[in-house]
C-alpha positions as CSV (number, residue, x, y, z in Angstrom):
1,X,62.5,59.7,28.0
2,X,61.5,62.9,26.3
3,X,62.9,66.3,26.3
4,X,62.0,68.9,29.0
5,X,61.3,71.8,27.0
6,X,59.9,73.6,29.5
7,X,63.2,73.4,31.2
8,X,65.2,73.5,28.0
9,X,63.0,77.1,27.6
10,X,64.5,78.4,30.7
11,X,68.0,77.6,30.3
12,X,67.2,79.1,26.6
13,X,65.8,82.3,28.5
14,X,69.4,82.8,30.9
15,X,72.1,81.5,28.1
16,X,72.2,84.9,26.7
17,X,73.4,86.2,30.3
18,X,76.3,84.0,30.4
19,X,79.6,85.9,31.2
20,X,81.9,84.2,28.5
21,X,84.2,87.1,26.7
22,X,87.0,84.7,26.5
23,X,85.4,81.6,24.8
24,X,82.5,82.9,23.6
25,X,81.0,79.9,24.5
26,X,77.7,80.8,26.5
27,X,75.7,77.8,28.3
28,X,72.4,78.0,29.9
29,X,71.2,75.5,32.5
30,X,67.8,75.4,34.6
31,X,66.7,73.0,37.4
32,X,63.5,71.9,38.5
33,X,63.7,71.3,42.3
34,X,61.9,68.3,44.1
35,X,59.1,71.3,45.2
36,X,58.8,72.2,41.5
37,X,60.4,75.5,41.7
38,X,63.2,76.1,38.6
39,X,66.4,78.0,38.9
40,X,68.7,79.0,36.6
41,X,72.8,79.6,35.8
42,X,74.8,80.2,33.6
43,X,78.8,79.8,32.8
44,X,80.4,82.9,34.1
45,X,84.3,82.8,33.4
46,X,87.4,84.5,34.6
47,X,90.5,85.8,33.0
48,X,91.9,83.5,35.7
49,X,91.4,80.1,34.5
50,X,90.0,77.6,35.7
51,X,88.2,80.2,38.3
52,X,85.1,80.1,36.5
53,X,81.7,78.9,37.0
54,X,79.5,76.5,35.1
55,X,76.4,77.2,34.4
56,X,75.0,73.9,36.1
57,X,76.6,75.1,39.1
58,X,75.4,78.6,38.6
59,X,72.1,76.7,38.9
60,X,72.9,74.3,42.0
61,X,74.0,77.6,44.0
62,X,70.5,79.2,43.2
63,X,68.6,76.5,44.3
64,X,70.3,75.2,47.5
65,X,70.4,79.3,48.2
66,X,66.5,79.3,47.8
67,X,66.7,76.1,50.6
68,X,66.3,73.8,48.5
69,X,68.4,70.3,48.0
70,X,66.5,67.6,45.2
71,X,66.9,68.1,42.0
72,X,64.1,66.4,40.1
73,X,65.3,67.5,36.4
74,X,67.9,69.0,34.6
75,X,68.6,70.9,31.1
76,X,71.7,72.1,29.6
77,X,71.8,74.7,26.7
78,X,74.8,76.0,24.6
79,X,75.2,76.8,20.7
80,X,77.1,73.9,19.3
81,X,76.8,71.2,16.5
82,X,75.6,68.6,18.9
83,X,74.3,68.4,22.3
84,X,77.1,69.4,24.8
85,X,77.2,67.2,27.6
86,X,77.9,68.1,31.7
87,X,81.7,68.3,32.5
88,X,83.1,65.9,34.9
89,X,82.9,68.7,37.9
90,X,79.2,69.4,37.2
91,X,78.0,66.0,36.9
92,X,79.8,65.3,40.4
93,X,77.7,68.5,41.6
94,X,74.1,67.2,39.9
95,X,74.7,63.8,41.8
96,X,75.2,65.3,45.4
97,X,71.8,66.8,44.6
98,X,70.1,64.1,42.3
99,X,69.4,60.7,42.1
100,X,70.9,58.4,39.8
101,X,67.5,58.3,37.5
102,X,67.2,62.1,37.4
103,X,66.6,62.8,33.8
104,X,69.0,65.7,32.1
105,X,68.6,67.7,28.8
106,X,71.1,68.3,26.9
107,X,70.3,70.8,24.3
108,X,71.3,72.9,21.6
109,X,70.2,76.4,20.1
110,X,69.4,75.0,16.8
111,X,67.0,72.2,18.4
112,X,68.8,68.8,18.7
113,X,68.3,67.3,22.0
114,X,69.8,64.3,24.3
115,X,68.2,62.8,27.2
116,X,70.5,61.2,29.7
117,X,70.2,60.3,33.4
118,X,72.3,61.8,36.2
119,X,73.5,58.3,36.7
120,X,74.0,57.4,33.2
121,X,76.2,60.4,33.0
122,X,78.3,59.1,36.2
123,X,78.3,55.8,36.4
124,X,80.3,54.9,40.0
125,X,79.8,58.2,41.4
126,X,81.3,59.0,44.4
127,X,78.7,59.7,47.2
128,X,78.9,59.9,51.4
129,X,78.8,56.2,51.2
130,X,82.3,56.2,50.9
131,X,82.9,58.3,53.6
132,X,83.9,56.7,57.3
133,X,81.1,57.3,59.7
134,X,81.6,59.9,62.0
């Protein structure tokens, strides 16, 4: 799989909005939704830990808000020796919305990139299979 730089541009574009005076760690994500459309997040955090918000989920709100539920790509931004990868929350988030062979770029501000998958990312996820019918 290749990069999405289009999407890896976006989440470029919105990284420098991140809200991250603590960590100084700012991250920039971007979706493209199953109708095309991209939205974007970033991390926004909180002098309350853990109440803040990822930027993949900053991205997730923006497009189910918009009406939208398929993702149909991902890409992940941040300034750090190697391509940072989703945390465990956000890659439970991407797979409520994506299918396992959604592909996901994970990127850095110096220009290394990873491609994963959704499913690659996590393997065994938990989904509304599991859940008694009702």
């Amino acid at each position: 799989m290749q990069p999405d730089e289009s999407l890896v541009a976006a989440a470029a574009r919105v990284r420098p909005n991140a809200w991250a005076p603590y960590s100084r760690f700012k991250v920039g994500a971007a979706i493209r939704a199953a109708s095309g459309a991209v939205y974007t997040g970033v991390n926004v955090e909180n002098v309350a830990f853990p109440q803040g918000t990822c930027a993949e989920a900053g991205a997730i709100a923006a497009m189910v808000a918009a009406g939208e539920t398929r993702i149909a790509a991902v890409a992940v931004i941040a300034d750090a020796p190697a391509p940072v990868p989703c945390c465990g929350g956000c890659r439970q988030k991407l797979a409520e919305f994506a299918a396992p062979d959604v592909p996901v770029t994970l990127a850095t501000t110096a220009g290394a990139r990873a491609v994963t998958t959704v499913g690659a990312m996590l393997p065994g996820a938990f989904d509304s299979s599991f859940m008694p019918a009702g």
